[in-house]
N, C-alpha and C positions, 0 to 999 in steps of 0.2 A: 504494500500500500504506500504511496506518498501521501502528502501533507495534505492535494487537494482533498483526496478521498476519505482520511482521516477528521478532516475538520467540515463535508460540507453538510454530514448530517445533523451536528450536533450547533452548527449553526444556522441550518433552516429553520433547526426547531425552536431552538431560541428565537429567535427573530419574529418567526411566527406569532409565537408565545407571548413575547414584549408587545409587539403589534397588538394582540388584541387585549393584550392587559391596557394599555394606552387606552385604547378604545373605550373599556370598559369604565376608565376612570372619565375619558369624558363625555362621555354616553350617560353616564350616571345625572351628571348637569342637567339631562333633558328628563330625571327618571327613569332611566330604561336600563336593564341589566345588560351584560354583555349579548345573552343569548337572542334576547330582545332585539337589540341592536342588530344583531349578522339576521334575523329574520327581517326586519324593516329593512337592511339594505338588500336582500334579495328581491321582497315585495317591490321596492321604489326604481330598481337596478330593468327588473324584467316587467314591473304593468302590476300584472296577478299573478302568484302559482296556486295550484294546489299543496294542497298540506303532506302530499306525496313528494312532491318534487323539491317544497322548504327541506321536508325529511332529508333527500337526499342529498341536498345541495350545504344543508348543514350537517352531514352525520351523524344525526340523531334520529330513532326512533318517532315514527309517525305516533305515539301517543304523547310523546313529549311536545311535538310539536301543537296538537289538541290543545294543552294543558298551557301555554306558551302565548298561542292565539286566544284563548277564554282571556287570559291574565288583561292582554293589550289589545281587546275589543270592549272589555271592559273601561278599561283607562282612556278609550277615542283612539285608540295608534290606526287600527285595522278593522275589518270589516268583511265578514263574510257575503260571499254575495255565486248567483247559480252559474255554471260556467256558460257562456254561451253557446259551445261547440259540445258541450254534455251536460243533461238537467240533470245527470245525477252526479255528478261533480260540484262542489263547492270550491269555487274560489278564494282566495284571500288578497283584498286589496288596502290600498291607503285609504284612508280615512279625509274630505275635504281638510279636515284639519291641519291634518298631516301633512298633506300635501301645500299648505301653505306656509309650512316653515320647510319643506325639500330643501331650499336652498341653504338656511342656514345647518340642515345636516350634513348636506354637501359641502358647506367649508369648514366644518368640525373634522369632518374624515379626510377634507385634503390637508389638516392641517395637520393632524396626526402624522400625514403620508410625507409631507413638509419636514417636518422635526426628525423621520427617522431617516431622509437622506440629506437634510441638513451640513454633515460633515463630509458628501461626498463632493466633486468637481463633477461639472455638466457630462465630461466625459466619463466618470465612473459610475454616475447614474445610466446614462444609455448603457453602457456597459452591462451593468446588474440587470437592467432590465430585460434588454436582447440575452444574454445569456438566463434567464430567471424564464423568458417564454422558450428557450432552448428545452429547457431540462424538463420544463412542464409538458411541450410538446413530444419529447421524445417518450416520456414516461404515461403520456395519456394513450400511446402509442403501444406500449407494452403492456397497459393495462388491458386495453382491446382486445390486443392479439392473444392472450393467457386468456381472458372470457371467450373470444372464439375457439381456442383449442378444447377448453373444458367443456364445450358444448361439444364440440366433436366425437367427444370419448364414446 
């Protein structure tokens, strides 16, 4: 192993990790837990999901995400509503409310995004990032192909 290989895991995951502890502390400002938070920004990021596709898009269990959505339909965040393309599908959208502070989540989370490349030079942010969608794409790559083999068997 070299130094890349020994250190890129243990620094996605911190990074990750930091990232969304940040988040959480200023997510907290508006109310909203962290888990809260990565649900409203899927919700505002894509329109509507299902409570299937927040599941998967956060890695958690479709009953957490129930329990998640009751919490912040309660509070005005979101709002259930019938899918258009299936009546037996429930959507989950932003709330008018919600949608009129968008903006100011949106520079809560760039600013987050601000602070944590803060120390880099313009060139080592492109950098991180062109190689950050490398790694992603190569690995969403190999996830596919290990789900198409497993189905093969």
């Amino acid at each position: 192993m070299n130094f890349a290989h020994d250190q890129l895991g243990p620094l996605l995951h911190d990074a990750s990790r930091l990232v969304r502890k940040r988040f959480a502390q200023r997510a907290s400002e508006y109310g909203l837990s962290s888990a809260q938070w990565r649900l409203l920004a899927v919700v505002l990021r894509e329109g509507s999901a299902s409570q299937a596709r927040i599941a998967d898009k956060l890695e958690i269990e479709p009953i957490s995400v129930s329990r998640l959505v009751d919490r912040m339909e309660q509070a005005g965040w979101v709002a259930r509503q019938p899918d258009p393309e299936d009546r037996r599908v429930r959507v989950i959208v932003a709330t008018p409310s919600t949608m009129l502070i968008r903006n100011d989540l949106k520079a809560m989370a760039d600013s987050v995004f601000a602070e944590a490349l803060s120390n880099l030079t313009p060139d080592a942010r492109h950098a991180l990032i062109t190689g950050l969608a490398s790694v992603t794409s190569t690995l969403s790559q190999a996830v596919c192909d290990a789900a198409a083999d497993v189905k093969d068997i």
